[in-house]
N, C-alpha and C positions, 0 to 999 in steps of 0.2 A: 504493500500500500504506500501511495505516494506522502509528503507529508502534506500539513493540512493550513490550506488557506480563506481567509474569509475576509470580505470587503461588503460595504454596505453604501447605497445612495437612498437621496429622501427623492417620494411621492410628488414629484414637481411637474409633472407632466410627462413629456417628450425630451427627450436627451437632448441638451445645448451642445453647440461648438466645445463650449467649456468642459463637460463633463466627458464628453466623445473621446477629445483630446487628453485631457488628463486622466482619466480616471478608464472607460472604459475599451477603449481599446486597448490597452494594458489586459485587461480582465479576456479578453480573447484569447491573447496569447499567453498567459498564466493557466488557463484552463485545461491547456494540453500539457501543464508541467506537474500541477500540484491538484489532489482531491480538493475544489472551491465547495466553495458556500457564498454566495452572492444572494443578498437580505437588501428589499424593501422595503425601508426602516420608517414604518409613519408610527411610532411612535415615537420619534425623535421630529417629524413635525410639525406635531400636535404643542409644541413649543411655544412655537409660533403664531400667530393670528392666521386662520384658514377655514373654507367654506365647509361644514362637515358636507354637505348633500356634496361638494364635488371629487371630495376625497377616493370613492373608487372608481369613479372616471380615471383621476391623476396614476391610481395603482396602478391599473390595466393599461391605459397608453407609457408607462415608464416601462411593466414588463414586455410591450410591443415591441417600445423602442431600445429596449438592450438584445430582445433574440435578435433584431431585424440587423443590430449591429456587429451582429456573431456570437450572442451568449446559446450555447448548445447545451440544452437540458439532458441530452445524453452525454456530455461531458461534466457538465456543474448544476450545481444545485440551487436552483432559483426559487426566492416562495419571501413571502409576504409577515414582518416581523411581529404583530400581533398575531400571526396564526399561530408561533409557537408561543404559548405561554409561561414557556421556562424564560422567559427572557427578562421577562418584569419580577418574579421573584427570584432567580440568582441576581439580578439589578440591587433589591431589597438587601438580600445577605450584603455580597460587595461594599456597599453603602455602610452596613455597620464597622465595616472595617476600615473603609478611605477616611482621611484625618479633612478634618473643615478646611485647616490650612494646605493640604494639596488642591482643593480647586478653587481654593481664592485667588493662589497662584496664575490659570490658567491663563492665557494670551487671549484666546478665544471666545468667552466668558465675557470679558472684556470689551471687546470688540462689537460679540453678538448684542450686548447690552445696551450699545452706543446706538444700533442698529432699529432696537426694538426698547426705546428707553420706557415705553408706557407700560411694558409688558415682561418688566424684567421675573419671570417666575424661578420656584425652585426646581421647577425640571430643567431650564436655563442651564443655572447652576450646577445642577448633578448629573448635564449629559453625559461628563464623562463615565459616568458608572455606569451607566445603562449602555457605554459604547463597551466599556470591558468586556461586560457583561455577555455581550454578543460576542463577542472575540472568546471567553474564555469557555462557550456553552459547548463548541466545535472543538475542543484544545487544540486551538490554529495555533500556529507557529508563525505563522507569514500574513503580515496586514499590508497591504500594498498602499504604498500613502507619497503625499509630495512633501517637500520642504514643512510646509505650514501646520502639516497633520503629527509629526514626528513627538512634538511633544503629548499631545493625547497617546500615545502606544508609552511615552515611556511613565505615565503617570498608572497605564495598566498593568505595567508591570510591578509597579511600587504597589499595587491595589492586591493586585494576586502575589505575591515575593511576602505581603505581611499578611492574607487570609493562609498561605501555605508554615508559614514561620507560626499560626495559634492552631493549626486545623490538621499538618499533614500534607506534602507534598501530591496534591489532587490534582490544582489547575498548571497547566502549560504557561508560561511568561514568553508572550509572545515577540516578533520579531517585525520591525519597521521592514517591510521589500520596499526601499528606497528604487522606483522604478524613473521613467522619463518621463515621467505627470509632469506635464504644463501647467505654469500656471497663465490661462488664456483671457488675455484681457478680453472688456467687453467694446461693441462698435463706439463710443463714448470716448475711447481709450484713455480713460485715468481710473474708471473701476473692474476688478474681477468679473468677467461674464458672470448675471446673475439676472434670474425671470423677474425678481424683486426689484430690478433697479430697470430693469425695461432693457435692455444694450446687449439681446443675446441674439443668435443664430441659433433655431432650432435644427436638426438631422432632418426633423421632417418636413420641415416650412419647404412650400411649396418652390419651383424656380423661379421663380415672379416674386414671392415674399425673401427670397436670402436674396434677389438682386435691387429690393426696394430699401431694405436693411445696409446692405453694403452700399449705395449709392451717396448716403449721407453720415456715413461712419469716418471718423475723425482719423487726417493722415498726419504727414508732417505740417507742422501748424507754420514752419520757415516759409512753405509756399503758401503768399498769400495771390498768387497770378499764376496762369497756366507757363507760364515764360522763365520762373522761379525755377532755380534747380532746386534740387530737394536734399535730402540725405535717409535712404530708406531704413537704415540702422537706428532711424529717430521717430518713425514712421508705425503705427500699430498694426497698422493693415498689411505691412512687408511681415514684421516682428510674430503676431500673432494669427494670420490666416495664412499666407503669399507661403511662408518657413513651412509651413504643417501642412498644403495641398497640391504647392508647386512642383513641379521637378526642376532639377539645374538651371536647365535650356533658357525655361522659364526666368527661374531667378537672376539668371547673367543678365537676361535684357531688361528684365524689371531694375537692377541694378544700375546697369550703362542708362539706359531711355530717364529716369528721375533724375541722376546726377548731372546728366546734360539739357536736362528739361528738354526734351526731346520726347516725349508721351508726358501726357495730363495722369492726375489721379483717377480721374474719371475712363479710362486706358489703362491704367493699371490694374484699377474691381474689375473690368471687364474680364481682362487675361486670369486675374483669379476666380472668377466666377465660372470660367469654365472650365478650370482645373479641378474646381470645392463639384460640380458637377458631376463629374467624373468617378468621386469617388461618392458622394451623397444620393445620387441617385437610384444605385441599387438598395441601397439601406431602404429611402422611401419605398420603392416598388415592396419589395420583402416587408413593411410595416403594413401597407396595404393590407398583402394579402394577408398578413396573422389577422390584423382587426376585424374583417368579411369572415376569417373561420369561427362559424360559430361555437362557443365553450371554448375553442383550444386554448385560449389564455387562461381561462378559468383553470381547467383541468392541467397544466403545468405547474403553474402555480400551487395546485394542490397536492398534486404529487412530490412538489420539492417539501411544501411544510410536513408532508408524510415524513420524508426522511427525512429533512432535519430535526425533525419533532423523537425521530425515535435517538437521535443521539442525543437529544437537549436532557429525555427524559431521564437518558442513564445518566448525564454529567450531574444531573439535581440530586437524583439517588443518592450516587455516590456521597455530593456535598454535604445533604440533610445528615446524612448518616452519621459522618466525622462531627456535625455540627451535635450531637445529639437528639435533635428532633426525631420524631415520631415519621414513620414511612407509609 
């Protein structure tokens, strides 16, 4: 048996530029290396301010658009984080054991607070337990993360490193797969792609909606005239689309043609639009048809929380047990 990995994205709809890029195409080709566990985490969320009536909408087109992008239910295990209910009580235990002062510490915390100042809750606060949590229910070894994630994996291990120092060496202390997650700005270029800040490129947006998107996405701001040379190193739409859809060919003349002002920017989305093309297209066609299969999303989904459910249910076992609780 391979060793074991597990990664999670929240209920946001339809896979952005941002997450494609970072996060799940990574999870494609991890899927043929390590036994996955890939978790749609709406109870990490529900945090947030959100419609409950559109909540399984957002499930089902998020599990659309990760098969559509190559997650292989005969390869990995996809399924939906409230289906297993060991999640929220290993969450619980975890909790008695993290100290206040590890997630005061957190960066993120922080951040998300700045974000959502009206709404600062304690689930806010104690994501990261309920992210162990997830991580420790599969004894993953491997959590695939970027730069900005790294400190969450190493506070899960300080979470399980002191439940295994009172209880008994149970849970796994897992391991950062520092992969080549981007982190991909959004068309704004001064914020992170995010659905909340409006400045994203969906996988499934239509060709008409990523070329109405890119048309008025922010380049180098030096060119204020078509006649301006540019510097595409300065530039978001070089940096963060043109990098991640182009090939060479591409990027030498996108290169030469701005520094010479020799092509507009409006010349440049062009050639990248039908690069992003090229490779988005099939993804959409294949989202298509999963959403027209009637059940099959349903029924994937359910069969991943079957099995993840049957390993969640032994790692509790085991924990209740050490813990002395009643089984």
């Amino acid at each position: 048996m391979s060793e074991i990995l597990f990664s999670g994205i929240r209920p946001t709809g339809n896979v952005h530029i941002g997450n494609y890029l970072g996060a799940v195409k990574n999870w494609v080709a991890l899927q043929d290396k390590y036994t996955s566990y890939f978790c749609i985490v709406d109870y990490h969320a529900i945090i947030s301010a959100y419609e409950p009536a559109e909540m399984p909408g957002k499930i089902k087109n998020m599990a659309a658009s990760l098969l559509a992008c190559g997650i292989d239910p005969e390869k990995a295990t996809l399924f939906v984080q409230s289906d297993v209910p060991e999640h929220t009580e290993l969450n619980w235990i975890l909790g008695s054991v993290t100290s206040f002062n590890w997630l005061t510490g957190m960066i993120q915390f922080k951040e998300k607070s700045d974000h959502q100042a009206d709404n600062v809750n304690a689930g806010l606060f104690c994501y990261p337990v309920l992210q162990t949590a997830d991580i420790a229910l599969y004894k993953s070894l491997h959590v695939p993360v970027g730069e900005d994630q790294v400190q969450h994996i190493e506070l899960a291990r300080d979470i399980i490193r002191k439940f295994n120092s009172l209880y008994g060496e149970i849970l796994i202390e897992p391991k950062a797969l520092i992969t080549e997650a981007k982190r991909v700005m959004g068309t704004d270029g001064i914020n992170k792609m995010s659905k909340s800040l409006n400045n994203y490129l969906a996988v499934t947006d239509s060709a008409e909606e990523i070329f109405n998107k890119l048309r008025p996405a922010v380049t180098d701001t030096a060119r204020m005239r078509r006649t301006d040379p540019g510097t595409p190193e300065k530039c978001n739409v070089y940096l963060s689309y043109h990098k991640n859809f182009s090939d060479q060919e591409t990027l030498n003349e996108v290169q030469e043609g701005c520094t010479s002002a020799r092509i507009g920017c409006i010349d440049c989305k062009k050639m990248l639009f039908r690069n992003m093309e090229k490779e988005l297209l099939p993804i959409r066609e294949k989202y298509q048809e999963l959403i027209n299969r009637k059940g099959y999303i349903e029924e994937v989904l359910a069969e991943g929380a079957a099995k993840a459910g049957a390993v969640a249910k032994e790692t509790i076992k085991t924990v209740k047990s050490s813990l002395g609780l009643k089984l």
